[in-house]
PyMOL Python script that loads the backbone (N, CA, C, O; Angstrom):
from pymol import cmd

cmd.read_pdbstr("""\
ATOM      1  N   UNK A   1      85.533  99.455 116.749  1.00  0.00           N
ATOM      2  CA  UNK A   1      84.601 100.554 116.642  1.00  0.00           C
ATOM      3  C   UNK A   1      83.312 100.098 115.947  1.00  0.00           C
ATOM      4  O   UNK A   1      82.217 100.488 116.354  1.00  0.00           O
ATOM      5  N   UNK A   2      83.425  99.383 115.039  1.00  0.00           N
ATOM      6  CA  UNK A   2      82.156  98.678 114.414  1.00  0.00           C
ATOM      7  C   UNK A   2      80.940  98.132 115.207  1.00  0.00           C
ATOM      8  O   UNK A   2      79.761  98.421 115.413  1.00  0.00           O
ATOM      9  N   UNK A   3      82.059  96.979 115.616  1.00  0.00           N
ATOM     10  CA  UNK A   3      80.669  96.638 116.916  1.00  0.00           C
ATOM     11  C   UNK A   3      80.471  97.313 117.817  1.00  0.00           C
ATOM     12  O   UNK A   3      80.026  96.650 118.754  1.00  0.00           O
ATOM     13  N   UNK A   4      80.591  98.510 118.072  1.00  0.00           N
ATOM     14  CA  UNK A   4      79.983  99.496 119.608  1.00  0.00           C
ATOM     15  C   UNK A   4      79.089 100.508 119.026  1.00  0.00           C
ATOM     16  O   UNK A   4      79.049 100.853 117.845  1.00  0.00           O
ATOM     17  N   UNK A   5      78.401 100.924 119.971  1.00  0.00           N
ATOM     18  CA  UNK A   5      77.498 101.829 119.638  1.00  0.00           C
ATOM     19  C   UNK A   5      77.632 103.330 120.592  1.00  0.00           C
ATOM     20  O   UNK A   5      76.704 103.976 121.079  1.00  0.00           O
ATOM     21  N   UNK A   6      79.187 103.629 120.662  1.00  0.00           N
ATOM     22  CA  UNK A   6      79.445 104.729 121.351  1.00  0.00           C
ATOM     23  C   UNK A   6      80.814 104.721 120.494  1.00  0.00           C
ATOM     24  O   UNK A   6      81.394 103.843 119.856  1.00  0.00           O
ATOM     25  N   UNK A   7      81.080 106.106 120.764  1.00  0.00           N
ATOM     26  CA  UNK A   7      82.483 106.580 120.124  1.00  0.00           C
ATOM     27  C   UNK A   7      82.449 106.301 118.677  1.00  0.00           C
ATOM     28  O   UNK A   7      83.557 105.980 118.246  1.00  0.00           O
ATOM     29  N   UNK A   8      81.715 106.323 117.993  1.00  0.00           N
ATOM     30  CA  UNK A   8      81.774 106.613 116.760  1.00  0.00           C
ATOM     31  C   UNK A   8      82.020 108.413 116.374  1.00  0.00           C
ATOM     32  O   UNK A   8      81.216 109.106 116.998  1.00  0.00           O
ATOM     33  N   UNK A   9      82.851 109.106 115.592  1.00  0.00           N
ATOM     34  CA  UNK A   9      82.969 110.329 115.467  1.00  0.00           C
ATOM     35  C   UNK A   9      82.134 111.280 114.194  1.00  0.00           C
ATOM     36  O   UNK A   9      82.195 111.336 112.966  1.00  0.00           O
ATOM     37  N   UNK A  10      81.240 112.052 115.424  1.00  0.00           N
ATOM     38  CA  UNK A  10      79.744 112.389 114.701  1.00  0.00           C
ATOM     39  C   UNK A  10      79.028 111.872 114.406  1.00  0.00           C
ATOM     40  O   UNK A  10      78.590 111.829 113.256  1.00  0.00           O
ATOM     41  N   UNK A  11      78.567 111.168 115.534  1.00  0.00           N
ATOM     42  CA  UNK A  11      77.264 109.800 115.056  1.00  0.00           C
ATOM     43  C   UNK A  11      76.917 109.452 116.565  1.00  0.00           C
ATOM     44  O   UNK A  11      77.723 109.192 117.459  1.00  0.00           O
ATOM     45  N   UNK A  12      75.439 109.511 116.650  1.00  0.00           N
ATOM     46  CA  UNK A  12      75.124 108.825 117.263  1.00  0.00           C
ATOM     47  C   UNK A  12      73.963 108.005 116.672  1.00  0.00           C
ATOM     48  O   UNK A  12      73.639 108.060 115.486  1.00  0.00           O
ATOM     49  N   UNK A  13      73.141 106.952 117.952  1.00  0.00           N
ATOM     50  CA  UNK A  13      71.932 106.089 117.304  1.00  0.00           C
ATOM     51  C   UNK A  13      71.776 105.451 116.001  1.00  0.00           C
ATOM     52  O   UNK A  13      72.447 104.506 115.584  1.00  0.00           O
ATOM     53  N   UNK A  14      70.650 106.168 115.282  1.00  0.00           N
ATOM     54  CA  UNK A  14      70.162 105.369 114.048  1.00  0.00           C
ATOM     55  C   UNK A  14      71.673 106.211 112.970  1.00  0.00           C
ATOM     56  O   UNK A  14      71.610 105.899 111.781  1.00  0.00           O
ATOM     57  N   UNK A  15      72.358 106.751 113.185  1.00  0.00           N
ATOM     58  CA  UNK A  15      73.073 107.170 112.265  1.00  0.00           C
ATOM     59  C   UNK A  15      74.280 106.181 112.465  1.00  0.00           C
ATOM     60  O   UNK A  15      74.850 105.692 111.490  1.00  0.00           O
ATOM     61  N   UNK A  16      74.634 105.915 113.702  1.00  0.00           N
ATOM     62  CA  UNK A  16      75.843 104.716 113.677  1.00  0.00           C
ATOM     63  C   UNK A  16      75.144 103.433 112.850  1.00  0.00           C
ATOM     64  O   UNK A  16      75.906 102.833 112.092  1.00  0.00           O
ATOM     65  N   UNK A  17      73.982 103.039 112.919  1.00  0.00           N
ATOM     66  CA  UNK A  17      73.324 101.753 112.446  1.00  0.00           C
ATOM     67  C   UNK A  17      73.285 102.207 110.828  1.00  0.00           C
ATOM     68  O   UNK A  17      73.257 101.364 109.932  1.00  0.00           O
ATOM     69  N   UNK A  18      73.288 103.455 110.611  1.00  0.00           N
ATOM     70  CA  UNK A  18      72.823 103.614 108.902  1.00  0.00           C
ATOM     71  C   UNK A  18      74.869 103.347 108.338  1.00  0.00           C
ATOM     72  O   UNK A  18      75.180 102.430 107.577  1.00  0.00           O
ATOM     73  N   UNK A  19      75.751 104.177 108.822  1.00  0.00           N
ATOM     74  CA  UNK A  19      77.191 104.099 108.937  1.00  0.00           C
ATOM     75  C   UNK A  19      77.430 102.623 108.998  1.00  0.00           C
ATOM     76  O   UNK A  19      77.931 102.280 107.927  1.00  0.00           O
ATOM     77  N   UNK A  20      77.281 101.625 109.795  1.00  0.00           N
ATOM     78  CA  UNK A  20      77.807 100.636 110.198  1.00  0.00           C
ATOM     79  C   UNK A  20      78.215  99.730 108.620  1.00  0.00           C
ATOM     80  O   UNK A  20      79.365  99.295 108.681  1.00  0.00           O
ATOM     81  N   UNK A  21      77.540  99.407 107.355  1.00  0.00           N
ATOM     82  CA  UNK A  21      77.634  98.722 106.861  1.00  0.00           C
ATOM     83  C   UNK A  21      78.592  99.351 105.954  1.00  0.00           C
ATOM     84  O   UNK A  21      79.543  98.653 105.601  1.00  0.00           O
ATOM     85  N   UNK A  22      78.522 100.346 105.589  1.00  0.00           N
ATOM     86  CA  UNK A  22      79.713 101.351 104.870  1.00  0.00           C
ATOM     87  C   UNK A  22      81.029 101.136 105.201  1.00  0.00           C
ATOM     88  O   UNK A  22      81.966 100.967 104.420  1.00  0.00           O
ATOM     89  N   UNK A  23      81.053 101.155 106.584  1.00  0.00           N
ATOM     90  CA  UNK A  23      82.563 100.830 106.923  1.00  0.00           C
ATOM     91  C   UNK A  23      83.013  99.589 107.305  1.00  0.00           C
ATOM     92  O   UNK A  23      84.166  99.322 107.646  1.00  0.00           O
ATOM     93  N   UNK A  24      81.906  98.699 107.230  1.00  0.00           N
ATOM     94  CA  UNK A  24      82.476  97.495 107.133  1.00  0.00           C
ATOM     95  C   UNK A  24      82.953  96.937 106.145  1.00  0.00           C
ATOM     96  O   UNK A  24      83.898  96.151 106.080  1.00  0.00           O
ATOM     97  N   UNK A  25      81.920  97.574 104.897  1.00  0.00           N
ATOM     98  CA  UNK A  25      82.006  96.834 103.124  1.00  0.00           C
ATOM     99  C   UNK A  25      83.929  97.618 103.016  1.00  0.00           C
ATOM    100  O   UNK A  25      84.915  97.090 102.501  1.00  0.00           O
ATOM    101  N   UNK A  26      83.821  99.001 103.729  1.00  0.00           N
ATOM    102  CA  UNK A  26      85.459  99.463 103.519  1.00  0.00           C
ATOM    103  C   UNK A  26      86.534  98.554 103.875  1.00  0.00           C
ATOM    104  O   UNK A  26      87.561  98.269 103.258  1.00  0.00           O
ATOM    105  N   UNK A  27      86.070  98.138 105.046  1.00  0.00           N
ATOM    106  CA  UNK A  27      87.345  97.326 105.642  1.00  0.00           C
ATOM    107  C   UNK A  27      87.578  96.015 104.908  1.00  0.00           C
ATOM    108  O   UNK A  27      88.714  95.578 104.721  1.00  0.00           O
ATOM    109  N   UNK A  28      86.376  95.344 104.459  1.00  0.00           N
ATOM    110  CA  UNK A  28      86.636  94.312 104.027  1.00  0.00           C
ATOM    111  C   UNK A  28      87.268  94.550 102.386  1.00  0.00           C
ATOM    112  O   UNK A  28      88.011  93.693 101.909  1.00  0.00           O
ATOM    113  N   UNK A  29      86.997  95.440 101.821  1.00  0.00           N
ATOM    114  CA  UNK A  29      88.145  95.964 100.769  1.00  0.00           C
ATOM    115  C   UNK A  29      89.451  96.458 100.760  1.00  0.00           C
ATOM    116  O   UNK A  29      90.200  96.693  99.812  1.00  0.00           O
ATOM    117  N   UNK A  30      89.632  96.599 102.177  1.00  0.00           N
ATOM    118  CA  UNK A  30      91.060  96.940 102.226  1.00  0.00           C
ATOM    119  C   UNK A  30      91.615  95.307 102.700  1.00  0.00           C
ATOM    120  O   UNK A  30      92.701  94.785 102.446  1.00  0.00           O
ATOM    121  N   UNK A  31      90.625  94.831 103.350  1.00  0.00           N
ATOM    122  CA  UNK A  31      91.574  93.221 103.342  1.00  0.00           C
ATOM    123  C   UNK A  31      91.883  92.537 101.950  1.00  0.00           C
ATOM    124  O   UNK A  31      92.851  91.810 101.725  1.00  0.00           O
ATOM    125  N   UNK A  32      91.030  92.845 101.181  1.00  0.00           N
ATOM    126  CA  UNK A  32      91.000  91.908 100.253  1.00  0.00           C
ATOM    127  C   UNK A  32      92.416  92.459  99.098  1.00  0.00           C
ATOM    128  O   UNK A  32      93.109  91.765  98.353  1.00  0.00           O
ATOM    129  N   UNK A  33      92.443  93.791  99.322  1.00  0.00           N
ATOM    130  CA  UNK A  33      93.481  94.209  98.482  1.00  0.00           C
ATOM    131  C   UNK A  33      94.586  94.238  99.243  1.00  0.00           C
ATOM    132  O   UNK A  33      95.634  94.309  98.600  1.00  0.00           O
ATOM    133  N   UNK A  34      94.689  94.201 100.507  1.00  0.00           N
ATOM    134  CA  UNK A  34      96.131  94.015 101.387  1.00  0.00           C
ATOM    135  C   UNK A  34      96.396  92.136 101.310  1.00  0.00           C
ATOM    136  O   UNK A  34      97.567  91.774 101.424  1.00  0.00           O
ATOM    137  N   UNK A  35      95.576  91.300 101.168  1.00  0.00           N
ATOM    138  CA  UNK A  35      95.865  90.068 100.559  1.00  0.00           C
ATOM    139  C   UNK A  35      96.300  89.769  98.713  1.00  0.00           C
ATOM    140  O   UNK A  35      96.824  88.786  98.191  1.00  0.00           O
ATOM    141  N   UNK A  36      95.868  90.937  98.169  1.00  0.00           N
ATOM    142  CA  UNK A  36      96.174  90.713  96.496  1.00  0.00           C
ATOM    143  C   UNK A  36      97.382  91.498  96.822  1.00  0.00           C
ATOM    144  O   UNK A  36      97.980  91.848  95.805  1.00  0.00           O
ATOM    145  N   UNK A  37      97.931  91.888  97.946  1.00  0.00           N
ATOM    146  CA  UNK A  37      98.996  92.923  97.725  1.00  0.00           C
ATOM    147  C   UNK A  37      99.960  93.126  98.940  1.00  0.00           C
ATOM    148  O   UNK A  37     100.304  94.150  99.530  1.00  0.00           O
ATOM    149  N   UNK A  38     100.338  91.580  99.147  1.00  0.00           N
ATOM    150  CA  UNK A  38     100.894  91.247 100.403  1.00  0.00           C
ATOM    151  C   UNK A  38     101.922  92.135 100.623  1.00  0.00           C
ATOM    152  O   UNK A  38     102.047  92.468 101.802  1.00  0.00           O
ATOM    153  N   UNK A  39     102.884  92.736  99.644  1.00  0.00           N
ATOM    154  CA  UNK A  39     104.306  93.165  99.725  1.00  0.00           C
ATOM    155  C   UNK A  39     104.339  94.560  99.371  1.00  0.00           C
ATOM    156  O   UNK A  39     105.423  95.110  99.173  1.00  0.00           O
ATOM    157  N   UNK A  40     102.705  95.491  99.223  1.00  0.00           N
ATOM    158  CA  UNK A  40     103.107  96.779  98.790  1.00  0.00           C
ATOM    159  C   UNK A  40     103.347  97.555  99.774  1.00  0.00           C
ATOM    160  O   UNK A  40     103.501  98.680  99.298  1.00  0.00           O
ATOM    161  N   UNK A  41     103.479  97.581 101.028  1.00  0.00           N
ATOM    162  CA  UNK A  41     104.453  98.446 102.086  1.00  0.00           C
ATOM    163  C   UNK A  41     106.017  98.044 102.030  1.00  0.00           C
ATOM    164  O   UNK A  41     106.776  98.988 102.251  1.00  0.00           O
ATOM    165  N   UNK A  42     106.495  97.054 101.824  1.00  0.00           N
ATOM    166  CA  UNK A  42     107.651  97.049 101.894  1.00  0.00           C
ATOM    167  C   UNK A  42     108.568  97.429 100.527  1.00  0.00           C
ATOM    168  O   UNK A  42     109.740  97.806 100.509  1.00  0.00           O
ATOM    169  N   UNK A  43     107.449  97.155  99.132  1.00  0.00           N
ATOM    170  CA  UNK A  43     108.222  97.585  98.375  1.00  0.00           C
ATOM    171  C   UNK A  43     107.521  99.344  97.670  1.00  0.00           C
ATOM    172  O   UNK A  43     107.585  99.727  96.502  1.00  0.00           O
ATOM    173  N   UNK A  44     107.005  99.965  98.674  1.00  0.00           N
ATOM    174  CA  UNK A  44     106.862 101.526  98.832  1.00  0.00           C
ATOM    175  C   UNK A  44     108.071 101.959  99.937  1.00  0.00           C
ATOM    176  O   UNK A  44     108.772 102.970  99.882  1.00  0.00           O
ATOM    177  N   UNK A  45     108.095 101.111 100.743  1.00  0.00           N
ATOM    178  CA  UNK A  45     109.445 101.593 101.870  1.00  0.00           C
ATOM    179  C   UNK A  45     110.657 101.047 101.088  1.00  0.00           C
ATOM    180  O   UNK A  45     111.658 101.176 101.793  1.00  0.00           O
ATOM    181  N   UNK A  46     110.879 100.612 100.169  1.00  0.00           N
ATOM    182  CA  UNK A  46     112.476 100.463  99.407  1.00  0.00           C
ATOM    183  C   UNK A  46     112.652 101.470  98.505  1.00  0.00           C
ATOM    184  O   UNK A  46     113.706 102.082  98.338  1.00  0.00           O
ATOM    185  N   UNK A  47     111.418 101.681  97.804  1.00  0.00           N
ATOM    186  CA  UNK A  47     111.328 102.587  97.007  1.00  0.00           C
ATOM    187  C   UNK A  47     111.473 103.937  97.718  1.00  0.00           C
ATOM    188  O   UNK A  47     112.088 104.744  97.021  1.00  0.00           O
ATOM    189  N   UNK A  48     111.237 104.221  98.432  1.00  0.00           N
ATOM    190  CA  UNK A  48     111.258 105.621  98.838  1.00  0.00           C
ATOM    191  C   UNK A  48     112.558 105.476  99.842  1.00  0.00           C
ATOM    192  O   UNK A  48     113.004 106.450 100.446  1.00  0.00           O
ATOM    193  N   UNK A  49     112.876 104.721  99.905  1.00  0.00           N
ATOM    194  CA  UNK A  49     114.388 104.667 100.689  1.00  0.00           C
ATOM    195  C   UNK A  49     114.128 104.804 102.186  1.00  0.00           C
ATOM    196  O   UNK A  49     114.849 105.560 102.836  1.00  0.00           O
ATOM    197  N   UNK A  50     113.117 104.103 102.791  1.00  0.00           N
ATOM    198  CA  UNK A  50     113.003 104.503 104.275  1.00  0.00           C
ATOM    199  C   UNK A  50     112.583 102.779 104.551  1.00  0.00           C
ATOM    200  O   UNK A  50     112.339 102.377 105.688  1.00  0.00           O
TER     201      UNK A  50
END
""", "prot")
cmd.dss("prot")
cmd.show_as("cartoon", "prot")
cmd.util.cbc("prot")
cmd.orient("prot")
C-alpha cells in the first residue's frame, strides 16, 4: 500500500504523499520492536492458553 498511489483509505493525491512517510516511520517501528521481541506472540499465546 505504501508504494501505490490508489487504495489508500481516505486519501487521495497530495494527501497520500503527506501520509506516506508516517506510515512508513510506523512500520519500520514495528520491525524494529518485532526484532527486539522475536518471541512475544508465542509467549502471549502460552500465556493466554491458546
Amino acid at each position: 500500500m505504501i508504494a501505490k498511489d490508489e487504495g489508500w483509505p481516505e486519501a487521495k493525491g497530495n494527501e497520500i504523499t503527506r501520509r506516506r512517510p508516517y506510515l512508513e516511520a510506523a512500520l519500520a517501528l514495528c520491525r524494529v520492536h518485532m526484532a527486539d521481541h522475536p518471541s512475544v506472540i508465542s509467549d502471549l499465546a502460552e500465556r493466554w492458553g491458546k
